[in-house]
Structures are given as C-alpha cells and as structure tokens.
C-alpha positions, 0 to 999 in steps of 0.5 A: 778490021777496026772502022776509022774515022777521019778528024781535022787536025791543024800543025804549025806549016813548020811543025807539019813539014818535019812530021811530013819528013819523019814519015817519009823516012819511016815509009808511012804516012803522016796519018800512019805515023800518028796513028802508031804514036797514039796507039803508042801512047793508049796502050802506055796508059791502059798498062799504067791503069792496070797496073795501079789497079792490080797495086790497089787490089793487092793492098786492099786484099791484104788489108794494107794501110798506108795510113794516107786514106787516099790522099796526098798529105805532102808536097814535092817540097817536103819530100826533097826538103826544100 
C-alpha cells in the first residue's frame, strides 16, 4: 500500500460545501474524491508524456524533419488567419 501524506489545503466555505455534497453522493470522502480526480489528473499527463515521447522517437528514428527545428514559427492567429 502506497504511504500518504497529509496537506492542508484552504477552499472558499461555498466551494467546499459543494465538494463536501459531491462526496456524499458518490459515498466517499472529500479526501477520496480529491484523491480520485489527481489520480485522475496524473495518469491523463503521464499518457500525454508517453505518448509525445513515442511521436518524437518515431520521427527521429525515421529521420523526420518537420522543418521547424523544434520550435513554434507561428502563432494562433496565423493558423486561423485572423
């Protein structure tokens, strides 16, 4: 079993209250409903990381060049021509 660790963690009362009657409804804790949604959140980022890795390794191992050399050379404006 994984060690947990206590942290103090400060809501608005009116925030809270919700939280607290979302909890009850799914018949957990605060503390169990917050623990699912960063698990939640963790897992979603380590599979984005995975996954830009595995692009990365396919286009360097395929001598891919986007022509970009890494970098952004424009802007959300650009790409919607505004």
């Amino acid at each position: 079993m994984n060690k947990t660790q206590n942290i103090t963690l400060s809501l608005p009362k009116d925030l809270l209250k919700k939280i607290k009657h979302i909890a009850i409804n799914k018949h957990t804790s605060v503390s169990g409903l917050l623990t699912k949604t960063l698990e939640e959140i963790v897992k979603k980022e380590d599979l984005y990381e995975k996954a830009r890795l595995h692009h990365i390794d396919i286009l360097e191992n395929n001598n891919i060049d986007l022509g970009t050399e890494g970098k952004t050379i424009w802007n959300r404006e650009d790409l919607h021509g505004r």
